[in-house]
N, C-alpha and C positions, 0 to 999 in steps of 0.2 A: 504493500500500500504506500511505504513510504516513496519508493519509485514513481508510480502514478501522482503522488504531491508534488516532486521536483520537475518529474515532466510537463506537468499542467502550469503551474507555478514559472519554470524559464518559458515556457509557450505565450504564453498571458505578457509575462515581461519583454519578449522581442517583439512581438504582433501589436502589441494595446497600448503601447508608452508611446503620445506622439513625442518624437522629437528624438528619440533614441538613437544615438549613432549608430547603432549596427542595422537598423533601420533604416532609415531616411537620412540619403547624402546631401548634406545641404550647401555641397561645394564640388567642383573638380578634385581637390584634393582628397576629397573623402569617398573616391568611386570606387577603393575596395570593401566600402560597409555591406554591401548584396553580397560579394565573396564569402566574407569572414560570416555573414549571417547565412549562408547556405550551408557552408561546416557545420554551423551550431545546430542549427536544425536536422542535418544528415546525424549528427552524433546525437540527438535529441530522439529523432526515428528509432537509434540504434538501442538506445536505453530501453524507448517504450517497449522494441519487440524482445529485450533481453538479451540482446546479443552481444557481449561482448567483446569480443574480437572487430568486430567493426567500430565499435564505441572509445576504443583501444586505438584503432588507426587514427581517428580525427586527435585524440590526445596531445600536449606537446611535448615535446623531448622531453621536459623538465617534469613534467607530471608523471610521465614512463619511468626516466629516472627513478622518481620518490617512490611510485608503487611497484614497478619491476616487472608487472605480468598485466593480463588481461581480466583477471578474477581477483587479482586484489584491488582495482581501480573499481570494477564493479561493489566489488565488496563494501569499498568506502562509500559508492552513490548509493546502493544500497541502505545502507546504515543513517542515511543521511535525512 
């Protein structure tokens, strides 16, 4: 259940926050906001249907780093 709270909860926050930068670019400078927001949402997907290993790949190094695998990153959204 907690999973379905974190997924609905960043859904809600990229989609419904006008103004949000990962959102709506409100410059040339800011035209990789649709990029960086198609990750979120593809790792967002990847949560909803439990998959970790894809959820894994959007991850950043530095996150891979700290958790080391695929089921401990879940494990911590899990938890969360």
């Amino acid at each position: 259940m907690k999973l379905r709270q974190f997924v609905c909860s960043a859904w809600m926050a990229l989609i419904c926050v006008p103004g949000a930068g990962l959102v709506w670019a409100d410059s040339p400078e800011q035209t990789a906001g649709p990029e960086i927001r198609g990750v979120i949402i593809s790792q967002i997907v990847a949560f909803a249907s439990d998959d970790a290993e894809a959820a894994w790949q959007y991850a950043s190094e530095d996150i891979q780093q700290q958790f080391g695998s695929p089921d401990a990153f879940m494990g911590m959204v899990r938890s969360r």
